[in-house]
DSSP file (Angstrom, degrees, kcal/mol; ACC not computed):
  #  RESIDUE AA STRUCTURE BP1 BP2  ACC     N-H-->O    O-->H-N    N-H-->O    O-->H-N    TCO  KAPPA ALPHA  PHI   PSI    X-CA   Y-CA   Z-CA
    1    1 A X              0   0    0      0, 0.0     2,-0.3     0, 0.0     0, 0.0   0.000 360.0 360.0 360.0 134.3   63.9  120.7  131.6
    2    2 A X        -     0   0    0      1,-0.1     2,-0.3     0, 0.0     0, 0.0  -0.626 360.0-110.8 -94.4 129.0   67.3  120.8  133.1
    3    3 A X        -     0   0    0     -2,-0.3     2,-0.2     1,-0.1    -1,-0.1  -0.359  29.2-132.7 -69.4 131.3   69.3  117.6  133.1
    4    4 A X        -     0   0    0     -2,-0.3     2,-0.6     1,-0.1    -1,-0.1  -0.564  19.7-115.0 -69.8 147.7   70.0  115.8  136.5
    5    5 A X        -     0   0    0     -2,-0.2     3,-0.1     1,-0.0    -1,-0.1  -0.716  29.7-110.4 -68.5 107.0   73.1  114.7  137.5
    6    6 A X        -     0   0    0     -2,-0.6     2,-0.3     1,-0.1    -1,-0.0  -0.091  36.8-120.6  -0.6 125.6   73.8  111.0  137.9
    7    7 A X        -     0   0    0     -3,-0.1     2,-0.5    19,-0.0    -1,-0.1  -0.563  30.2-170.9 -70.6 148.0   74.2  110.0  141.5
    8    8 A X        -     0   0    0     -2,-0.3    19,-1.9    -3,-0.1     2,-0.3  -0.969   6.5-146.2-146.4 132.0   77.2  108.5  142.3
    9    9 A X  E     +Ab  26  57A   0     47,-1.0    49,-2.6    -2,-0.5    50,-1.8  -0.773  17.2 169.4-110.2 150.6   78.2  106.9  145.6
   10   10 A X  E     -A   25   0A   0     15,-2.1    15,-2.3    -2,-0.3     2,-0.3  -0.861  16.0-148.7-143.7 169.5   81.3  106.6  147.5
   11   11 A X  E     -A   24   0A   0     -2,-0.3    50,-1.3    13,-0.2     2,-0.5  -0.974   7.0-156.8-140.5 125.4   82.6  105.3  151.2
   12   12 A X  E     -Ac  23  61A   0     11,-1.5    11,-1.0    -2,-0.3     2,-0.4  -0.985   7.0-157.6-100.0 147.9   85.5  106.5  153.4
   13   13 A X  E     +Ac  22  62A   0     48,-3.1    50,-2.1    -2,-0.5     2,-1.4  -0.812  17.2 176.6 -88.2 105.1   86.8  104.5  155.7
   14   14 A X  E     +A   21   0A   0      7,-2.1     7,-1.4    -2,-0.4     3,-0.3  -0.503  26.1 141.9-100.0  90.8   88.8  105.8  158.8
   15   15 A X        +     0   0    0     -2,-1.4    -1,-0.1    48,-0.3    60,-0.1  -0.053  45.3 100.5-124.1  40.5   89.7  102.5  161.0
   16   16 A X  S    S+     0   0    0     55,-0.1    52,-1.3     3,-0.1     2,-0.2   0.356  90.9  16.7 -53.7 -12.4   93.3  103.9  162.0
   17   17 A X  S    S-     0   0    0     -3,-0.3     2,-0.4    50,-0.2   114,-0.0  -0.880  99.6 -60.8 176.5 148.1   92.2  105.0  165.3
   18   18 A X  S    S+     0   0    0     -2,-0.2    19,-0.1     1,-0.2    21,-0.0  -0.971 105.3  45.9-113.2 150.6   89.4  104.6  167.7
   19   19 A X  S    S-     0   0    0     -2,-0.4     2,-0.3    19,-0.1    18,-0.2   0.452  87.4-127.6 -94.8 177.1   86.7  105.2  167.1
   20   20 A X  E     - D   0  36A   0     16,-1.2    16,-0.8    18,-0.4     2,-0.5  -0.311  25.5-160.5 -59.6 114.1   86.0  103.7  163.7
   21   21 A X  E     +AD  14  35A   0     -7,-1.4    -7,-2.1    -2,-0.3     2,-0.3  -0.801  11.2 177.5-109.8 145.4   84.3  106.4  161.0
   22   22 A X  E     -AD  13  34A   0     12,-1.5    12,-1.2    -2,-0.5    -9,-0.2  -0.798   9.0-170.6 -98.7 151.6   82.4  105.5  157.8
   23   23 A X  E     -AD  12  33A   0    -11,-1.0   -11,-1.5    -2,-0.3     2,-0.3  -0.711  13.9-144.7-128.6 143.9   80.9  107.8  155.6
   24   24 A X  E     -AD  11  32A   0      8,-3.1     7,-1.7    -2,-0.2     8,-1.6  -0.619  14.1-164.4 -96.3 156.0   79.0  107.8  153.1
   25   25 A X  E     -AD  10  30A   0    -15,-2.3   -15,-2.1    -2,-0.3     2,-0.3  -0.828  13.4-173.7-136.9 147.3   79.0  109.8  150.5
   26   26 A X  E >  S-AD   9  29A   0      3,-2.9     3,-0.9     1,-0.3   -17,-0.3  -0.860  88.5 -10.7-148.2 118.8   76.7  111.0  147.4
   27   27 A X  T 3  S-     0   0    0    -19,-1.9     2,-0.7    -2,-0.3    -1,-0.3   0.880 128.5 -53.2  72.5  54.5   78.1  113.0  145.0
   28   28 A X  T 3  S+     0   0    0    -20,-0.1   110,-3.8     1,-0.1   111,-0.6   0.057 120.5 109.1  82.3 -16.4   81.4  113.9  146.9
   29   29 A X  E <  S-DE  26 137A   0     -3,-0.9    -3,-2.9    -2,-0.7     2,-0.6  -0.844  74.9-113.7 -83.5 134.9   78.9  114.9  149.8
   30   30 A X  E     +D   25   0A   0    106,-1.3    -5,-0.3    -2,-0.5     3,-0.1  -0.527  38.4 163.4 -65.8 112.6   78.4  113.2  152.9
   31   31 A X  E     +     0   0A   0     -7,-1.7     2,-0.5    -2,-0.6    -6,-0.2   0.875  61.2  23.7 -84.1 -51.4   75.3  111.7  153.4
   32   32 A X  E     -D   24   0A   0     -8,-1.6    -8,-3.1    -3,-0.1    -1,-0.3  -0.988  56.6-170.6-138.0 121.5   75.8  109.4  156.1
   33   33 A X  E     -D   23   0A   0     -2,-0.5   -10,-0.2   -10,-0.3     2,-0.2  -0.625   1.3-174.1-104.9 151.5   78.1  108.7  159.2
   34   34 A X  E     -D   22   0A   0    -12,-1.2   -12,-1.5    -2,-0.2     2,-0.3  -0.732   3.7-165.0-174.4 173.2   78.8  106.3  161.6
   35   35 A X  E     +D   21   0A   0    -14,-0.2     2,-0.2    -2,-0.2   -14,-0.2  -0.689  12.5 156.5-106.8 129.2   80.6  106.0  164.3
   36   36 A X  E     -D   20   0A   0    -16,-0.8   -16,-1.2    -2,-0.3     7,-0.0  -0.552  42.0-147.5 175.8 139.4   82.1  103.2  166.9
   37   37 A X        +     0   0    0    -18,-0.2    -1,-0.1    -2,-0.2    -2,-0.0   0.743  67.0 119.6 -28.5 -51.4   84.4  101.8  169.3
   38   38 A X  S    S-     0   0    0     -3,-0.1   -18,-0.4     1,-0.1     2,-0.1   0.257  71.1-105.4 -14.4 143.9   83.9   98.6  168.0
   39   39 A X        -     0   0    0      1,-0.1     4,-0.3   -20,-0.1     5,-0.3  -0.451  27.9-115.6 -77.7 153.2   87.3   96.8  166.6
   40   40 A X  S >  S+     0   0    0      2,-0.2     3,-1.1     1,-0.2     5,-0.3   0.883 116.0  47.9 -39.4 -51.4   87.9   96.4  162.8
   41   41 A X  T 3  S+     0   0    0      1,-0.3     4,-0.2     3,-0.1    -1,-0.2   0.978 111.1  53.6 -81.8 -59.5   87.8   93.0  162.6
   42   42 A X  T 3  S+     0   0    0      2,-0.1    -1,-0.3     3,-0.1    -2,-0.2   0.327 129.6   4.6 -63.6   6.6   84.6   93.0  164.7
   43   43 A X  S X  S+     0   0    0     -3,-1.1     3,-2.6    -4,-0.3     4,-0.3   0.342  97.1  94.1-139.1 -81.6   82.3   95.6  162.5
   44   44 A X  T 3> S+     0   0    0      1,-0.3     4,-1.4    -5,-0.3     3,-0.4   0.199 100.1  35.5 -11.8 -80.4   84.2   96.8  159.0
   45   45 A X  T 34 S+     0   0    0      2,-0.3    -1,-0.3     1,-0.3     4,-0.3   0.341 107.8  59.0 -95.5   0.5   82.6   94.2  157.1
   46   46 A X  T <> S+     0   0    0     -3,-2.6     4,-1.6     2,-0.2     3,-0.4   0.847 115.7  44.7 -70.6 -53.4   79.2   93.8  158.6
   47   47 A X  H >> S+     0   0    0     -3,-0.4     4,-1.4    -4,-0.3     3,-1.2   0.833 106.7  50.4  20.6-102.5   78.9   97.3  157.6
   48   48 A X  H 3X S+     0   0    0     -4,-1.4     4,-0.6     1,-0.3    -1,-0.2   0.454 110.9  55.2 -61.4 -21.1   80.3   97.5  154.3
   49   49 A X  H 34 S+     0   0    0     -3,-0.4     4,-0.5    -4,-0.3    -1,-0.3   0.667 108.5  45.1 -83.3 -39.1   78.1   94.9  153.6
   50   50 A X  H XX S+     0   0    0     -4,-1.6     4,-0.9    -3,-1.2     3,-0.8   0.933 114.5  50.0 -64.1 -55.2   75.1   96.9  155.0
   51   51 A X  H 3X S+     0   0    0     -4,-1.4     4,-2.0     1,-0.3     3,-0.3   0.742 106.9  58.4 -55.0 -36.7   76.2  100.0  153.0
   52   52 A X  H 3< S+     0   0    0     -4,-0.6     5,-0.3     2,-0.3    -1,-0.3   0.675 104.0  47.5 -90.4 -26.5   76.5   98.0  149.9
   53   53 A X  H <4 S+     0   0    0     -3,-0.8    -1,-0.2    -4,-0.5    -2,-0.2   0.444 108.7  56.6 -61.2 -17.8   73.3   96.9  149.7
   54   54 A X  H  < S+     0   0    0     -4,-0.9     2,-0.3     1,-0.3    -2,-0.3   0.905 114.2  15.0 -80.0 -63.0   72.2   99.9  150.3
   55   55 A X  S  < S-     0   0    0     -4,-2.0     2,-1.8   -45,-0.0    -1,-0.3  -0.939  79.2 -97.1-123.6 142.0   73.8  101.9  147.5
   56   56 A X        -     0   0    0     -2,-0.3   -47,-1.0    -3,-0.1    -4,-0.1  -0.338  49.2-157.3 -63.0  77.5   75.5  101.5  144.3
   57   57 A X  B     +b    9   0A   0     -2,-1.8   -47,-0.2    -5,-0.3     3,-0.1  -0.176  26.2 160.3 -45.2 146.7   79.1  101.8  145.7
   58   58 A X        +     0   0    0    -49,-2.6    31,-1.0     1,-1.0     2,-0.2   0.387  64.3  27.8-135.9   4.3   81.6  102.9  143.1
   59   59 A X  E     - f   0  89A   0    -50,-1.8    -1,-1.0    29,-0.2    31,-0.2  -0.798  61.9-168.5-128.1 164.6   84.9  104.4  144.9
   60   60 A X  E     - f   0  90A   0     29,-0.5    31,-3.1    -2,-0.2     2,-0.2  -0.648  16.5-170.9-145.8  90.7   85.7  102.9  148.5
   61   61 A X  E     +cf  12  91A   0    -50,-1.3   -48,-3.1    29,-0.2     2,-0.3  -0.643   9.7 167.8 -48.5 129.9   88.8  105.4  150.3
   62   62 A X  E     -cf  13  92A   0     29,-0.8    31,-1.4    -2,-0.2     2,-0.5  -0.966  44.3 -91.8-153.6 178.4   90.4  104.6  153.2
   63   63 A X  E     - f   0  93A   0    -50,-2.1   -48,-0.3    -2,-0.3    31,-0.2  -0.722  26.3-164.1 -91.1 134.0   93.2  105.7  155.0
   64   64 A X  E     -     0   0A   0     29,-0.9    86,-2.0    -2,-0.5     2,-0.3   0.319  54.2-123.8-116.1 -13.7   96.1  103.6  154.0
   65   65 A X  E     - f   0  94A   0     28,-0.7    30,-1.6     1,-0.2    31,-0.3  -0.894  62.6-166.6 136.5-167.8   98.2  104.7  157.2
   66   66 A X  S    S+     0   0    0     84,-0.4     2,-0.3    -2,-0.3    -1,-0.2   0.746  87.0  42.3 -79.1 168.1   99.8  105.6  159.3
   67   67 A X  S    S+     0   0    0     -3,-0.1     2,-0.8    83,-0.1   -50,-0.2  -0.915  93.7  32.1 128.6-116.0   98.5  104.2  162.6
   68   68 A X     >  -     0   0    0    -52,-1.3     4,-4.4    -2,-0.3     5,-0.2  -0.498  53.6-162.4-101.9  94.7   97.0  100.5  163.6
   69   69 A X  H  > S+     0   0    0     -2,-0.8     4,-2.1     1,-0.2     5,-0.2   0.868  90.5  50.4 -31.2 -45.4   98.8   98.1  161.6
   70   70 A X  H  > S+     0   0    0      2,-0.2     4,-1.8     1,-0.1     5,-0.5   0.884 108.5  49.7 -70.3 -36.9   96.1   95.7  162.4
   71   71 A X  H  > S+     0   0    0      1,-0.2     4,-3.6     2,-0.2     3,-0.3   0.977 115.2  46.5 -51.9 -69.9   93.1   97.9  161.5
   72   72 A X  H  X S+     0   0    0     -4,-4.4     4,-4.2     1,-0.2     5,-0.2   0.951 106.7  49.6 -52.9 -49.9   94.7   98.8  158.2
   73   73 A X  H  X S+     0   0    0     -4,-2.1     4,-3.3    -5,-0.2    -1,-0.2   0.923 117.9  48.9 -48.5 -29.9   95.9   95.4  156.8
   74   74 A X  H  X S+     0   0    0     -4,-1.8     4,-3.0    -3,-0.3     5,-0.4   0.984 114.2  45.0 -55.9 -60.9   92.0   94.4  157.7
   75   75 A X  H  X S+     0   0    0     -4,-3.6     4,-5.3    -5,-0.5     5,-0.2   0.984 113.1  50.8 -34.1 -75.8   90.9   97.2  156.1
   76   76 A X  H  X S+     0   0    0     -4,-4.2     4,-2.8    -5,-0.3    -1,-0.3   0.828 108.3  46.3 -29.6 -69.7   93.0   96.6  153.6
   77   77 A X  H  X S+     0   0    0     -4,-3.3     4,-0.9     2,-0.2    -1,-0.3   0.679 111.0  52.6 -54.3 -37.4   92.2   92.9  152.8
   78   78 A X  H  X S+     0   0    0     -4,-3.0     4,-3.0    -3,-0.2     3,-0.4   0.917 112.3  45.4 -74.9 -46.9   88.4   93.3  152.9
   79   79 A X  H  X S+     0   0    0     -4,-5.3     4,-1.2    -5,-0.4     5,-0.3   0.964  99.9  58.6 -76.4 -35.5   88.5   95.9  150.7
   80   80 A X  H  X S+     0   0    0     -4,-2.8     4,-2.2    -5,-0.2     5,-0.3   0.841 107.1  60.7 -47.9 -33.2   90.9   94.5  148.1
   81   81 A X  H  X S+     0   0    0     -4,-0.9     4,-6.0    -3,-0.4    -2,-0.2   0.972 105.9  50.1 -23.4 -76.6   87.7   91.5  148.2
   82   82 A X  H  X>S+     0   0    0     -4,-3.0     4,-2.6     1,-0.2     5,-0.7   0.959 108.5  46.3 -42.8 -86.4   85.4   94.4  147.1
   83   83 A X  H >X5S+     0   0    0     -4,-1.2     4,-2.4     1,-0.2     3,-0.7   0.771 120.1  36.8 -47.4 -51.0   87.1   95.5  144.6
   84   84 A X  H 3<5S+     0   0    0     -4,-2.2    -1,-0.2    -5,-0.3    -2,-0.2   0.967 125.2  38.4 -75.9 -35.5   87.9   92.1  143.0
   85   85 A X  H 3<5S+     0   0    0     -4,-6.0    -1,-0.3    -5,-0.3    -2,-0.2   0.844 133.0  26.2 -75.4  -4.6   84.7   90.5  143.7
   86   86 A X  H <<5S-     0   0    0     -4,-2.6    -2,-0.2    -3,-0.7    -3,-0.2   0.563  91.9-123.6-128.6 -11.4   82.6   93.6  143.0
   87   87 A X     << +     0   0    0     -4,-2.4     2,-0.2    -5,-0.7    -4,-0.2   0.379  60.0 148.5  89.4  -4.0   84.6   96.0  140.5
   88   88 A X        -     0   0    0      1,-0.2    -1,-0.2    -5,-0.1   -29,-0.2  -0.489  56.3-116.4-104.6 125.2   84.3   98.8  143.2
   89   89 A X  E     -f   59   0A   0    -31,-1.0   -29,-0.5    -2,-0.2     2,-0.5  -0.209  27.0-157.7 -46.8 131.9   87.4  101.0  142.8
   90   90 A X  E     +f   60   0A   0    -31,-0.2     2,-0.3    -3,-0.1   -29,-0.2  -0.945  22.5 164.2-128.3 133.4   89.6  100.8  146.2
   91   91 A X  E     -f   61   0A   0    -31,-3.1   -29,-0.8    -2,-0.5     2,-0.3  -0.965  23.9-137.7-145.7 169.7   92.0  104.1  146.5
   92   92 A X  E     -fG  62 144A   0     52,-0.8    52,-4.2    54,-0.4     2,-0.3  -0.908  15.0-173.3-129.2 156.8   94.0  105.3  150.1
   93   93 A X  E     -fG  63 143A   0    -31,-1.4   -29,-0.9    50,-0.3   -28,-0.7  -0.929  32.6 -89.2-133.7 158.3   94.5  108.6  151.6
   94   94 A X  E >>  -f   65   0A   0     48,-0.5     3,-2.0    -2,-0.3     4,-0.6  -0.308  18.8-135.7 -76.6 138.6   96.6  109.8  154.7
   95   95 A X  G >4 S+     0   0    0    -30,-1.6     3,-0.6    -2,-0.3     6,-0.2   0.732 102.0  72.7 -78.6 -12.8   95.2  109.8  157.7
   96   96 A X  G >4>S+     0   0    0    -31,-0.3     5,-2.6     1,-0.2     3,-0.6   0.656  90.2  61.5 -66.6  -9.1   96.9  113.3  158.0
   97   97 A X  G <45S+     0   0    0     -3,-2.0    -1,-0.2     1,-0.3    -2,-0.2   0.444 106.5  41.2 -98.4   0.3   94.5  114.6  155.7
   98   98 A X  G <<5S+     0   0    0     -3,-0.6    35,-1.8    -4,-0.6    -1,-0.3  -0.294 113.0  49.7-138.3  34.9   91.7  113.8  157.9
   99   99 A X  T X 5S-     0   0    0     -3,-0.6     3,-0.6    33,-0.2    33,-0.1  -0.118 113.5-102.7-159.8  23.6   93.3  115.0  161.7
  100  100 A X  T 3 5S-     0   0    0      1,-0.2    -3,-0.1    -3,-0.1    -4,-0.1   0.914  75.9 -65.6  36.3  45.6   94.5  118.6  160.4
  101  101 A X  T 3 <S+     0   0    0     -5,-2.6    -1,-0.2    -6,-0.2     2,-0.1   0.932  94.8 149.4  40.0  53.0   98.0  116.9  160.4
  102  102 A X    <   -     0   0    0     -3,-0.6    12,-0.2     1,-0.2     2,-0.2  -0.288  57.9 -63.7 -79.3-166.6   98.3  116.3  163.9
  103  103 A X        -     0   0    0     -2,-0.1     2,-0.5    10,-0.1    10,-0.2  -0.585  45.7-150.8 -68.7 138.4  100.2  113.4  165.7
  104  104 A X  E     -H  112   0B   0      8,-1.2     8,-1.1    -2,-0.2   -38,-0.1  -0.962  28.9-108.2-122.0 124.9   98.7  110.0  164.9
  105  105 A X  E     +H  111   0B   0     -2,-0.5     6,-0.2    23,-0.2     3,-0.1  -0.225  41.2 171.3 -62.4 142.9   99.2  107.6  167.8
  106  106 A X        -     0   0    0      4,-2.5     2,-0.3     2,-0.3     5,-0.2   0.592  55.3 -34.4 -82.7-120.4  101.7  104.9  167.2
  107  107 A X  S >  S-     0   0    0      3,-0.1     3,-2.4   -39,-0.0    -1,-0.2  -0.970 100.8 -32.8-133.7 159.4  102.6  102.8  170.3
  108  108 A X  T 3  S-     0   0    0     -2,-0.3    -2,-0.3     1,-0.3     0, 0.0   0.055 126.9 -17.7  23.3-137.9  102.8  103.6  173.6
  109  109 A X  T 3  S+     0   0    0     14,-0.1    15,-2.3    -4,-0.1     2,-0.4   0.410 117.1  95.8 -48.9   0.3  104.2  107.5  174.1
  110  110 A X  B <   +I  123   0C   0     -3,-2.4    -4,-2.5    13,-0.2     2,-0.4  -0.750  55.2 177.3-116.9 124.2  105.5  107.5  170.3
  111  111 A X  E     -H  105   0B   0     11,-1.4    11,-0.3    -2,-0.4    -6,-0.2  -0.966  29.6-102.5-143.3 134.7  103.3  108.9  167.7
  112  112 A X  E     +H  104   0B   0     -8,-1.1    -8,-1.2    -2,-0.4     2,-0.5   0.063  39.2 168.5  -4.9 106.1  103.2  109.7  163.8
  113  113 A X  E     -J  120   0D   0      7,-2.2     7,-1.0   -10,-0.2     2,-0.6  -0.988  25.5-140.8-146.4 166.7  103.8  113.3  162.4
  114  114 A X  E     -J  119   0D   0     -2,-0.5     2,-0.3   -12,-0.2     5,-0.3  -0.972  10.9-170.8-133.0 131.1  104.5  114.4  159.2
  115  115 A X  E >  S-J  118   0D   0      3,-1.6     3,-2.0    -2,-0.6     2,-0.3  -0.974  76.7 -46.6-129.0 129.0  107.1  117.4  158.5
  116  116 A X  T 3  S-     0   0    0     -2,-0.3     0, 0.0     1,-0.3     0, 0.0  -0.294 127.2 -24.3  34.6-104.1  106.7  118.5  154.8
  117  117 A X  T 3  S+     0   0    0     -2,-0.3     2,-0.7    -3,-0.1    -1,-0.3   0.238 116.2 101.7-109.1  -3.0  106.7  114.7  153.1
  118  118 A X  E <   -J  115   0D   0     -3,-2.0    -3,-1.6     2,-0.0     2,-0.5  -0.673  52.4-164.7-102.8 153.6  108.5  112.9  155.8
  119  119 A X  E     +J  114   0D   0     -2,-0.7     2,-0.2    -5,-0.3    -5,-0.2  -0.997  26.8 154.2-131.1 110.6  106.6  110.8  158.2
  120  120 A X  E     -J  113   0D   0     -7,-1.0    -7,-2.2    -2,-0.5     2,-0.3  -0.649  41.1 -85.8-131.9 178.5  108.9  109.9  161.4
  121  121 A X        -     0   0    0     -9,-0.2     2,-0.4    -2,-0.2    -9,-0.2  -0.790  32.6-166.6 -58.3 113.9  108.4  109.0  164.8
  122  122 A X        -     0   0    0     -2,-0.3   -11,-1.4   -11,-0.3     2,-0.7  -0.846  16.5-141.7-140.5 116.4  108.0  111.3  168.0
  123  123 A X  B     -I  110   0C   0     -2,-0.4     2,-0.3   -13,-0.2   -13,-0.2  -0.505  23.1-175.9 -78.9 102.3  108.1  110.6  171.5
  124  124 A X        -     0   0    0    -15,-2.3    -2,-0.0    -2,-0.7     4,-0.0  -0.756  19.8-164.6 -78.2 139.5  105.3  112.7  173.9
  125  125 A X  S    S+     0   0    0     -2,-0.3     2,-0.2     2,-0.0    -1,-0.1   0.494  80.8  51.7-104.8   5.6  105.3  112.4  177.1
  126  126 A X  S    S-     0   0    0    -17,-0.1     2,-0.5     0, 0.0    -2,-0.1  -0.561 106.4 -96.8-102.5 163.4  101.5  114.1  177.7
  127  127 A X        -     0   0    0     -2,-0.2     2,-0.6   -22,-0.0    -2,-0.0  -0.922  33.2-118.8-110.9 146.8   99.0  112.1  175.3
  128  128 A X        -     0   0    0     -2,-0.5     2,-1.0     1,-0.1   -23,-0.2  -0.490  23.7-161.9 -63.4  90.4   98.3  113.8  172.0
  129  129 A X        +     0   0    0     -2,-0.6     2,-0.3     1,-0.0    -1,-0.1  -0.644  33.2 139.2 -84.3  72.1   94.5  114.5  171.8
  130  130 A X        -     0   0    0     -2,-1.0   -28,-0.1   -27,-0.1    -2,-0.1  -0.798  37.2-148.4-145.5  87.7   93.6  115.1  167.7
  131  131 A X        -     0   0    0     -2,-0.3     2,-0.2     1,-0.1   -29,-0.1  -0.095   3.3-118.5 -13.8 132.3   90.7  113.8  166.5
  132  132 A X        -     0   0    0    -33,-0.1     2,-0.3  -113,-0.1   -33,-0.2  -0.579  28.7-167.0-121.2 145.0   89.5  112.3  162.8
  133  133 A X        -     0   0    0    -35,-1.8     2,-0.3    -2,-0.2  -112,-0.0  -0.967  33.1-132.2-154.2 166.4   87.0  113.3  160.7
  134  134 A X        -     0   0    0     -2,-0.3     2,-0.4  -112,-0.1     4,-0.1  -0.627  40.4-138.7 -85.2 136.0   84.8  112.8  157.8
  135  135 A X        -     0   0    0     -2,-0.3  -105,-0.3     1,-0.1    -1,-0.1  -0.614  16.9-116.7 -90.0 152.4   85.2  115.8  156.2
  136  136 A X  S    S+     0   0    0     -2,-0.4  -106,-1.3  -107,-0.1     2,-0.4   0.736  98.5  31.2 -52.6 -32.1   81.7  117.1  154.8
  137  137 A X  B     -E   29   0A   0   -108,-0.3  -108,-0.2  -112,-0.1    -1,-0.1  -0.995  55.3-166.2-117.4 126.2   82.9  116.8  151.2
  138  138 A X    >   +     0   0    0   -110,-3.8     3,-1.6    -2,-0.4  -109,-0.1   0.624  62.6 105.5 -99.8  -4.2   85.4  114.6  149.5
  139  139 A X  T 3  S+     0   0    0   -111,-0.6     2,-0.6     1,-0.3    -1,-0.1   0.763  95.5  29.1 -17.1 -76.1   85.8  116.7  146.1
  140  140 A X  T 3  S+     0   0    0      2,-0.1     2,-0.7    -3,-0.1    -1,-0.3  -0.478  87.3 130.5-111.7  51.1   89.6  118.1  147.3
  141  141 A X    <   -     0   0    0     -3,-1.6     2,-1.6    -2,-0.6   -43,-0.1  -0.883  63.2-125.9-100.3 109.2   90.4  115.1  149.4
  142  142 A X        -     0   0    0     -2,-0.7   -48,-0.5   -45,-0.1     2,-0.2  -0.526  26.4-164.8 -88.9 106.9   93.7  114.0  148.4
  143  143 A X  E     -G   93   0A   0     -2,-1.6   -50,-0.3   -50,-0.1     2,-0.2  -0.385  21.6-119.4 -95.4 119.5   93.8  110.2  147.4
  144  144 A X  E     -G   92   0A   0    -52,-4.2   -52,-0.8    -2,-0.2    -1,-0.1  -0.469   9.1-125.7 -64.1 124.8   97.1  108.5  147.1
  145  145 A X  S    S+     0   0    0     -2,-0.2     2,-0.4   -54,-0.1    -1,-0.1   0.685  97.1  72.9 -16.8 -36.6   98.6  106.7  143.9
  146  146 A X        -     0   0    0      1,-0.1   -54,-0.4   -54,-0.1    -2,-0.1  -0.851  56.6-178.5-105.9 114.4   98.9  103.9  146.1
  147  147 A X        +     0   0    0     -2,-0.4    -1,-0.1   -56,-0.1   -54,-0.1   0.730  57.4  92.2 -78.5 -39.7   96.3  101.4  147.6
  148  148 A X  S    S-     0   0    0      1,-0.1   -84,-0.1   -56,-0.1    -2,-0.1  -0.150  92.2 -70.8 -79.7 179.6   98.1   99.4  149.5
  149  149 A X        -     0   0    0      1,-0.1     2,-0.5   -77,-0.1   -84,-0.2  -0.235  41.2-131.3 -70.5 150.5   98.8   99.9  153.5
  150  150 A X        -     0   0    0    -86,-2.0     2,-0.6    -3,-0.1   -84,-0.4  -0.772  23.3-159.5-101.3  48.6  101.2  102.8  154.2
  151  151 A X        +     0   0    0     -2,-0.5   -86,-0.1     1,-0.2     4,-0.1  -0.604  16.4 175.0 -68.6  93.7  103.7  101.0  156.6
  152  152 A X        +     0   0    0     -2,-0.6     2,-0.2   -85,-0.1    -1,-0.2   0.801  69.3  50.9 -88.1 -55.5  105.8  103.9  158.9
  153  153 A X  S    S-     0   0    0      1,-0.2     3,-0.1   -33,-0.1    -2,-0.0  -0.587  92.8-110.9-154.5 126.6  107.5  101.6  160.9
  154  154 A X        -     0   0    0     -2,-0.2    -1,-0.2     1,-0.2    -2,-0.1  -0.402  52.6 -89.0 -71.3 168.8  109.8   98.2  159.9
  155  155 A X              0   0    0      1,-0.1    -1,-0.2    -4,-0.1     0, 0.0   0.209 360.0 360.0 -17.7 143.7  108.2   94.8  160.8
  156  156 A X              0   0    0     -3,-0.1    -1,-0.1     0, 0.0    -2,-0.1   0.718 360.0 360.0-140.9 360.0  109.1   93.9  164.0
């Protein structure tokens, strides 16, 4: 009889961006999407709350930046929760890795790009139409050293 493999479950989170993606994930494949307009602050943790009940989380990714300060720090803060109240491993990825490194909007005409490791600023004057996604797999999804939010841009 041939041994099964454990299942092991996992979440990213893309709330850089409208609209807001989940997926879930079982064994580095994605099992489960969803999708919405909805604000961070109004869904993320009703949500994650569903999801967690659901399945035995143990990694939670999300993208750590750049793009909506507010989204991420949310992001951010709920998940740093999980992990301390729940044990659940909290790790970040670029939101470049999940838009084929396009432009990620900033504010107003001024959007995000990344040339070789640098991450600047660029003003369009059309707006920049590049789409997130949950990629079908997270196996080669490349996860930052770094958990905390990815801040492009000083304080203002």
């Amino acid at each position: 009889m041939q041994d099964l493999l454990p299942k092991t479950y996992s979440i990213l989170i893309i709330s850089i961006s409208s609209p807001l993606l989940i997926g879930v994930y079982e064994n580095d494949m994605l099992i489960k999407t969803i999708s919405t307009e909805k604000k961070t602050s109004e869904i993320l943790l009703s949500a994650l709350t569903d999801i967690l009940n659901a399945h035995e989380i143990s990694k939670i990714i999300y993208t750590r930046g750049p793009g909506s300060y507010m989204a991420i720090k949310l992001t951010y803060i709920m998940l740093k929760t999980i992990e301390i109240l729940h044990g659940i491993t909290c790790v970040g990825c670029s939101g470049f890795g999940l838009n084929n490194n396009q432009p990620i909007k900033a504010i107003g005409n001024l959007y995000f790009i990344k040339e070789k490791e640098t991450i600047m600023t660029k003003k369009y004057e059309q707006p920049v139409h590049a789409p997130f996604a949950l990629p079908q797999s997270i196996h080669d999804l490349v996860l930052d050293e770094e958990s905390i939010p990815e801040y492009v841009l000083p304080a203002v």
